[in-house]
C-alpha positions in Angstrom: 66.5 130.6 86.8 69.4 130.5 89.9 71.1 127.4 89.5 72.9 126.6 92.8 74.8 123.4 93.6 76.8 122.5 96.5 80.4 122.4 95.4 82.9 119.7 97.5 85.8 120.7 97.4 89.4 118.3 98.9 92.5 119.3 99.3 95.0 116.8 100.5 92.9 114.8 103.6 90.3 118.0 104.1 87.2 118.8 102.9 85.1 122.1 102.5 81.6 122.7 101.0 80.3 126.1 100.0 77.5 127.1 97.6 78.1 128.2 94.1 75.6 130.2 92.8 74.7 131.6 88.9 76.4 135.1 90.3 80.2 133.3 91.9 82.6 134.0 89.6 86.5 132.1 90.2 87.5 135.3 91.8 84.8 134.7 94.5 85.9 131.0 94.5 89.7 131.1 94.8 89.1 133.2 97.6 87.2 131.2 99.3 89.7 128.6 99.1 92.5 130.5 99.8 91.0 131.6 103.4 89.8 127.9 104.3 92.3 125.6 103.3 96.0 126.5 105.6 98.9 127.1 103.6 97.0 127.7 100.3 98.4 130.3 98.2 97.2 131.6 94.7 99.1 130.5 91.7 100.5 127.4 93.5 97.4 125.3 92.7 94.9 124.2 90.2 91.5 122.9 90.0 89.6 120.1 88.9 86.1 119.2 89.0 84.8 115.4 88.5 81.0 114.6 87.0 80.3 111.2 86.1 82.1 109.6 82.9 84.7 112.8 83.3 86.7 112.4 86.6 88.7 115.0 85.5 87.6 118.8 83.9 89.2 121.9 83.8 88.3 124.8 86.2 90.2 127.6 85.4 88.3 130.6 84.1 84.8 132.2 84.1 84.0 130.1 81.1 85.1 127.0 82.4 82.8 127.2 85.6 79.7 128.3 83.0 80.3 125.1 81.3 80.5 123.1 85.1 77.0 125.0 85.8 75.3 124.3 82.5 76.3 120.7 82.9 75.1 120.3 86.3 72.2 121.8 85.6 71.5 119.4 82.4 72.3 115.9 84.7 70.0 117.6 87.3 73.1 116.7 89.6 72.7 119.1 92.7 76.7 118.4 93.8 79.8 118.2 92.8 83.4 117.6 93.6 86.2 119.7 93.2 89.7 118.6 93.6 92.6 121.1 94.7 95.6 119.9 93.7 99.2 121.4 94.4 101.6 122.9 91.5 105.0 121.8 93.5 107.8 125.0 93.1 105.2 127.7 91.3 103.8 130.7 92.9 102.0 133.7 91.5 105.3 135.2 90.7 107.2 132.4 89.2 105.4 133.2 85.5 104.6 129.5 85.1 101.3 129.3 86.0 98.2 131.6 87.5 94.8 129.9 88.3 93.4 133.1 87.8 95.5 136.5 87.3 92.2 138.8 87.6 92.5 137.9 91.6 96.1 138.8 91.7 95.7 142.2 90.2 93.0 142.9 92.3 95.1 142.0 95.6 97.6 144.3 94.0 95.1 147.0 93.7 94.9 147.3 89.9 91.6 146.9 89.8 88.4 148.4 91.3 87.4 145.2 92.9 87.5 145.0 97.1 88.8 142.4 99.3 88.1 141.3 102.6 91.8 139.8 103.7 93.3 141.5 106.2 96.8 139.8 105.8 97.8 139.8 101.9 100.5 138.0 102.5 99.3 135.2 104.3 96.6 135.3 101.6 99.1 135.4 98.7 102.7 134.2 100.2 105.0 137.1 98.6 108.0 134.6 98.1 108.3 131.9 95.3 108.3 128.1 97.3 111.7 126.2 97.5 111.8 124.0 93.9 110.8 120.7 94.1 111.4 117.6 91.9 107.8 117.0 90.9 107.1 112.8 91.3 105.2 110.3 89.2 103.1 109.7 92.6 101.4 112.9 92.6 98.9 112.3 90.6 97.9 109.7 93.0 95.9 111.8 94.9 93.1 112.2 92.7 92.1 108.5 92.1 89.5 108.4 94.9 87.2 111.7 94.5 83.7 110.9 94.5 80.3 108.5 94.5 79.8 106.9 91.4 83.5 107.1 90.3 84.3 103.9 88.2 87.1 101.1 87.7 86.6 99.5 84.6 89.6 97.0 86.3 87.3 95.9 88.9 88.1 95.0 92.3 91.6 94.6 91.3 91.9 98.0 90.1 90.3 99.7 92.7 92.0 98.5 95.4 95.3 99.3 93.6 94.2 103.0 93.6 92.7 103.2 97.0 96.6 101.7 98.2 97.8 104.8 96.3 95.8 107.1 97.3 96.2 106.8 100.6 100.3 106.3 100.0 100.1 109.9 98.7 97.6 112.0 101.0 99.6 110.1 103.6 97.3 107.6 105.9 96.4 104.2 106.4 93.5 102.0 106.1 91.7 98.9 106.8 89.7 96.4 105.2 85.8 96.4 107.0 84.9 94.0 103.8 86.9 92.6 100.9 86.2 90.3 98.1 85.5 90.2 94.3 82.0 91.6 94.7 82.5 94.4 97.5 85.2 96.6 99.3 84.8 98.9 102.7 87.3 100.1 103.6 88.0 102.7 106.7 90.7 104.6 108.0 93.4 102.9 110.5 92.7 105.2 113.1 88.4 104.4 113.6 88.8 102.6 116.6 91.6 104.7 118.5 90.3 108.3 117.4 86.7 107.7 115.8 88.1 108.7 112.7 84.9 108.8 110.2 86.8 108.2 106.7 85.4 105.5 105.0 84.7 104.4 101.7 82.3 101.4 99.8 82.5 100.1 96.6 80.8 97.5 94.8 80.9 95.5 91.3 77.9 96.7 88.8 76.7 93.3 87.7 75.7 95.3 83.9 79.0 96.4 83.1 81.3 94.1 85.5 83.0 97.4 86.7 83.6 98.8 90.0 81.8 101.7 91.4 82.0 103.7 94.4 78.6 103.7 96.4 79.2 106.3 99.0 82.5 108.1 100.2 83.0 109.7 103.3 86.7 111.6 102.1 86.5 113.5 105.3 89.6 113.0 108.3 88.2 113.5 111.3 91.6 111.9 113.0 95.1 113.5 113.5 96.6 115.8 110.7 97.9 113.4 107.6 101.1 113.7 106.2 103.1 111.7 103.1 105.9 109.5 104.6 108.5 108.2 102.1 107.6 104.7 104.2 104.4 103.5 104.3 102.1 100.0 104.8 100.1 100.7 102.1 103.0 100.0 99.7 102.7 96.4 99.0 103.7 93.6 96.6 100.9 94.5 94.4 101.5 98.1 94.1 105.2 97.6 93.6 104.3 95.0 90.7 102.1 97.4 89.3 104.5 100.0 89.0 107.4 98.1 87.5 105.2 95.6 85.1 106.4 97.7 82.3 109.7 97.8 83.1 109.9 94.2 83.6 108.8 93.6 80.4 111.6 96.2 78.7 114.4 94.7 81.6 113.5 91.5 82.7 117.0 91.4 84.5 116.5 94.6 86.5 117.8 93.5 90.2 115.4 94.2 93.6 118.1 96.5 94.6 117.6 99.3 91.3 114.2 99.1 92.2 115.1 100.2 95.5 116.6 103.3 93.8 113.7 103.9 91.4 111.2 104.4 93.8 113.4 106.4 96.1 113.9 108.5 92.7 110.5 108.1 90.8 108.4 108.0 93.7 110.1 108.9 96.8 108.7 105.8 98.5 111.6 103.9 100.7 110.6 100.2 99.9 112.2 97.1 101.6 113.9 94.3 99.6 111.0 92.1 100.3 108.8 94.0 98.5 110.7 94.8 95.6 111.9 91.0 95.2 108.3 90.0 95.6 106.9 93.1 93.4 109.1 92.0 90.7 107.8 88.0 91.1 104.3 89.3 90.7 105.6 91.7 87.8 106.4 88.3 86.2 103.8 86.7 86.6 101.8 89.1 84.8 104.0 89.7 81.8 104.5 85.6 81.3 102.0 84.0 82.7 101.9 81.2 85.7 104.6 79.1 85.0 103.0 75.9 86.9 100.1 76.4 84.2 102.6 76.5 81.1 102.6 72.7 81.7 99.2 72.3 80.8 99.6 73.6 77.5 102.2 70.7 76.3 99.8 68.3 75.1 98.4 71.0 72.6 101.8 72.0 71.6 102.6 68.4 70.8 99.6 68.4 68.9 99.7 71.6 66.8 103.6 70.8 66.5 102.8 67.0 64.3 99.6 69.0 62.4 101.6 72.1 61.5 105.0 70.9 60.9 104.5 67.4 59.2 107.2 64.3 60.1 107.9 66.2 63.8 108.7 63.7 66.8 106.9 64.6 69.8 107.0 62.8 73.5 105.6 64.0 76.3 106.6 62.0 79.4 104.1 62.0 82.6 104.6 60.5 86.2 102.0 57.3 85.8 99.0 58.2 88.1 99.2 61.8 88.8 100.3 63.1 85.6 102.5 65.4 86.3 105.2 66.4 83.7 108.8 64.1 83.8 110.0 64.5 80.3 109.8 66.3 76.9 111.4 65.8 73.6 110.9 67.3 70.3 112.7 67.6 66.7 110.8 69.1 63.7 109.8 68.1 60.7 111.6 70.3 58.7 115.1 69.8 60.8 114.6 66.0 60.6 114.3 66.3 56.6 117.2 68.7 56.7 119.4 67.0 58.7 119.8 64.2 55.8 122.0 66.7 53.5 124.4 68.1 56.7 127.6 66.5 57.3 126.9 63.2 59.5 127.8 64.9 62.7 126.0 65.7 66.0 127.2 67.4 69.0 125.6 66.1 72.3 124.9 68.2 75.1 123.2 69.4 78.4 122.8 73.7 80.3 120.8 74.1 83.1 117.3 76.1 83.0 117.0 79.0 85.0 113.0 79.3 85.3 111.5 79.0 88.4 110.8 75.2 87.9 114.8 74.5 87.2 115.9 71.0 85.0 118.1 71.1 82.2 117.7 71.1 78.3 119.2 68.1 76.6 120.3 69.1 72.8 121.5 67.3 69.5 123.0 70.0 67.2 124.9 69.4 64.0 126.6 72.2 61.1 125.2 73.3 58.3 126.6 73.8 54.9 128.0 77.6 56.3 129.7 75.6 59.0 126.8 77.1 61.4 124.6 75.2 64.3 121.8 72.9 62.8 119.4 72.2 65.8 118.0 68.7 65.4 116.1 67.7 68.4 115.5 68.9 72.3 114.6 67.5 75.3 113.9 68.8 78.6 114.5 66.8 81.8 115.0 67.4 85.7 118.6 66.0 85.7 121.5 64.7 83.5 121.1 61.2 84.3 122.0 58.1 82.6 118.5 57.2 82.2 117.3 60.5 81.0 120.0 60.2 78.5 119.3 56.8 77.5 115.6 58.1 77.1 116.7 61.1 75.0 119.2 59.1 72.6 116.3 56.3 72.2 114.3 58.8 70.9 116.8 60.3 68.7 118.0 56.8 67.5 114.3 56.6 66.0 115.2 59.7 63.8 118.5 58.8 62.7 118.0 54.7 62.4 115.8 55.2 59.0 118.4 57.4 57.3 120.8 54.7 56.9 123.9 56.1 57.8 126.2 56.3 60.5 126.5 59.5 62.3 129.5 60.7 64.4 128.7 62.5 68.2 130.8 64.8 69.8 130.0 65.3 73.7 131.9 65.9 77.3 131.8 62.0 77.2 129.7 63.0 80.8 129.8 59.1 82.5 125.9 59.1 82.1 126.4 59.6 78.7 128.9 57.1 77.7 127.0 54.1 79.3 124.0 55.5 77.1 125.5 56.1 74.2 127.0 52.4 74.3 123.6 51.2 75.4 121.6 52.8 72.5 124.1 53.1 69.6 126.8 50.5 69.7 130.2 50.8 67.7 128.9 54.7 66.1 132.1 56.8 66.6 131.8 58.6 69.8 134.7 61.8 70.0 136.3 64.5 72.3 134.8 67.7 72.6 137.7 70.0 71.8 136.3 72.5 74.1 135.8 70.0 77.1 138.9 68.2 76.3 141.4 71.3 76.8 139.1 72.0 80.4 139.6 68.0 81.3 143.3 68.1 80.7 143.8 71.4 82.9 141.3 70.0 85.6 143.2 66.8 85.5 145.7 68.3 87.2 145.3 71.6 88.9 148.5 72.3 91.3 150.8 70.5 89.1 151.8 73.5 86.7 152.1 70.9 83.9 148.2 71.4 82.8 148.7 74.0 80.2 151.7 72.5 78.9 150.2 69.0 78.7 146.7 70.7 77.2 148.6 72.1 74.0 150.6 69.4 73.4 147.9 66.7 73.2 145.6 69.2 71.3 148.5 69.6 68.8 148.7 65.9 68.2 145.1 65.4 68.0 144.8 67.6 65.5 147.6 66.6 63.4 145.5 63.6 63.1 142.1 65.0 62.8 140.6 65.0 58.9 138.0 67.8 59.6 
């Protein structure tokens, strides 16, 4: 029986249809191709057809476009589309790759088979195209390629790829309808030049994925071209991009991801996007920080269940409940803490997520003269009453253990009034560290710091025990 379909094929913005019959062959096809699509020569390309659940399947040889007919034939599908898709820096001639060498021996007359080309060379191009460094964008130009192609991502997903696709074949669109059910979207240019590109997709309520309803892939505007800048590079596609590298390099600066993409993608990118893109990129691999806060009450809670004796105060504004204060000291430190040397080192560093504050810590040494963390808490200043707060809290820790314990700190003027406020006549000492940086800061144009820093460090500790 003839089986016939109607084969669709894109390359770049344009489309062609032509029939393909039980009796084409690949020859009959790459020729075809080669005379309608401009600037198509053999060798420098390869093809892909799409059927539904396989976007994308070999079409390189005889056998392979049996397969395509056989399957079509079985779906009782009467179409199907055909993606051309460049090989940057190959021709015929290079050795790397032929789509189909029968067709260049028979342009070379080695065969018996006739051609209807007037102009070989414009049919073939006789000289191997200028190298290029292939990019991790062209690959973009195949995610939008026919009705009924899905996104198991959803909306999400599929407006990601439209954004790319139309980054790489080079134009711009618009939005006719956008929300978590449905997208239409149509090219920039509908209203200026009547251009008829438009696509719709909608969710499938059974499966929750995204599927295109009907495509119109077709430019009928001015000639497209790929720009290194473009307004279809966004946030969201820069944070897509980079999520894994943010994840590997959460340090990496807006400016080398400026270079990447000039490298990786050759996209130009402003710094507002690639701050922004890296925000996003974030906020995916951590989580919404704001929404972290929510979590504290369970945290306090699996902390006492899991980790028996733990101390653990979570401090809200009264009304609004919104977060003021945390502290928390484990179980297992608290019981620990009893056979360390009756020390603890008090102090304060400033948080660097996006919510700021500053992480109060009590720290003593362990038998290997290492840091023994005993409790933390987190506040939005160092302020006498957030210390007072923090040492009361402490003070219910150390209080039942019966003995005195010596603190070390910056003897920070918030501090001292707590420390006199909540335990009264403990021994409260210099930090070595913080006393050498007072003494120099004491006085800073004299010339005498230095001097006067070693020789009251070398009488301290001629009278220090430890």
């Amino acid at each position: 029986m003839e089986v016939c379909v109607i084969a669709k094929c894109t390359y770049k913005s344009e489309t062609i249809m032509f029939s393909v019959s039980s009796e084409s062959s690949m020859v009959d096809i790459l020729k075809t191709l080669c005379l309608r699509f401009r600037g198509l020569q053999l060798g420098c390309f390869t093809l892909r057809y799409s059927v539904p659940s396989y976007p994308s399947c070999f079409l390189e040889t005889d056998s392979d476009l049996d397969l395509m007919r056989t399957f079509l034939l079985i779906s009782n599908e009467k179409t199907v589309d055909i993606l051309v898709k460049d090989l940057c820096g190959i021709s015929e001639y290079s050795g790397d790759f032929c789509v189909n060498k029968e067709l260049i021996a028979c342009e070379k007359g080695e065969s018996s088979c006739s051609s209807t080309v007037e102009d070989r060379n414009e049919f073939l191009g006789r000289s191997k195209r200028a190298s290029a460094k292939p990019l991790l964008s062209n690959e973009w130009e195949t995610y939008i390629h026919h009705v009924g192609q899905k996104f198991d991502g959803g909306a999400e997903e599929f407006r990601l790829k439209l954004c790319k696709y139309a980054l790489e074949v080079g134009f711009n669109f618009l939005y006719a309808g956008n929300d978590k059910k449905r997208v239409v979207a149509v090219c920039s240019n509908k209203k200026l030049e009547g251009c008829s590109w438009r696509v719709y997709a909608s969710r499938c309520e059974a499966t929750g994925s995204f599927v295109i309803r009907t495509l119109n892939n077709v430019h009928t505007c001015a000639g497209r071209i790929r720009e290194s800048k473009s307004k279809m590079m966004r946030s969201r596609v820069v944070s897509s991009l980079i999520v894994d590298r943010i994840r590997a390099k959460p340090e990496l600066k807006p400016v080398e991801i400026i270079h990447e993409f000039k490298d990786y993608y050759g996209i130009d990118i402003s710094y507002y996007h690639a701050w922004f893109g890296k925000e996003l990129a974030k906020l995916d691999v951590h989580g919404d920080e704001s929404k972290s806060f929510n979590e504290l009450v369970w945290y306090a809670d699996a902390v006492k269940e899991t980790n028996t004796g733990s101390l653990c105060t979570l401090d809200c504004e009264a009304g609004i409940n919104r977060f003021r204060r945390f502290f928390v000291s484990f179980g297992g430190c608290i019981a620990g803490f009893q056979y360390c040397i009756p020390l603890l080192f008090i102090d304060a560093t400033f948080l660097e997520s996006k919510y700021k504050g500053q992480l109060l810590c009590a720290s003593g040494k362990n038998g290997n003269q290492g840091f023994y963390p005993l409790a933390f808490g987190v506040v939005d200043s160092e302020t006498e009453e957030n210390w007072t707060w923090f040492l009361q809290h402490l003070a219910s820790i150390l209080l039942p253990m019966g003995r005195v314990v010596t603190f070390f700190s910056d003897r920070n003027q918030g501090l001292l009034n707590a420390m006199g406020f909540v335990f009264p006549g403990w021994p409260h000492s210099y930090c070595y560290y913080h006393l050498k940086q007072n003494l120099i800061s004491k006085y800073p144009k004299s010339g005498y710091g230095k001097l006067l820093q070693d020789r009251v460090i070398n009488l301290f500790c001629s009278f220090s025990c430890l």
